[in-house]
N, C-alpha and C positions, 0 to 999 in steps of 0.2 A: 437428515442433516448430519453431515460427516465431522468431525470434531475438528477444532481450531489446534494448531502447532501455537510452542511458546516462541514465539519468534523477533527478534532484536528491531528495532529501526533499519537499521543499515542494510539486511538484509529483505526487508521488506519492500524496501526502494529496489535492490537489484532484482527480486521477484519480478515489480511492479514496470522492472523494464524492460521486461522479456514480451511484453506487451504493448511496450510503445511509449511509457512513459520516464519522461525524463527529468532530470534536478530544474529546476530554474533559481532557485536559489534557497538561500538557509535564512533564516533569521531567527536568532538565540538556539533553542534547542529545538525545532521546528524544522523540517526539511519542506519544503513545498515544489513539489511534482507535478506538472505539465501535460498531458498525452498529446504528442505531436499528431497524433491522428485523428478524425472529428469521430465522438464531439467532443472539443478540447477541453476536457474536463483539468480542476486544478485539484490536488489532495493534499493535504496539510500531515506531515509523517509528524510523528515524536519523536528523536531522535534518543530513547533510552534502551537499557537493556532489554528490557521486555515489556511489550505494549500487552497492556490491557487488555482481557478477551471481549468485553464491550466495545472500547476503544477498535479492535482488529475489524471483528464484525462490520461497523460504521464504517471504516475506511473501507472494505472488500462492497459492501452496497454501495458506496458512492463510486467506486470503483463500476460500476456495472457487472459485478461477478457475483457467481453464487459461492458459499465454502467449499461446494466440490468442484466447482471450476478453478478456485483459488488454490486447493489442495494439489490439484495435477498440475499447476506451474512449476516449474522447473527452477 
């Protein structure tokens, strides 16, 4: 298992949309992510400086990705 990057909210959503997924909307500090492709998965971001390395994890598996799949995004 290849190590987690410390990586912002914002940034995580433009990772997260190099793969299809998109804003559908924000609510408070919460960005909520869409994948217009099946299976339309929804992911709930944080929208702080730096997300949690538990926190990252949890979204990257609900993501359907492994960390080294998640590492080679761009």
């Amino acid at each position: 298992m290849s190590r987690l990057p410390v990586i912002s909210g914002k940034n995580l959503c433009k990772k997260l949309g190099n793969i299809g997924y998109l804003i559908d909307h924000q609510t408070g500090s919460h960005i909520i992510l869409r994948n217009e492709n099946s299976p339309f998965r929804r992911l709930t971001i944080p929208n702080h400086k730096e997300i949690a390395k538990g926190t990252l994890r949890a979204i990257i598996k609900q993501a359907g990705l492994t960390s080294d799949e998640f590492n080679n995004l761009e």
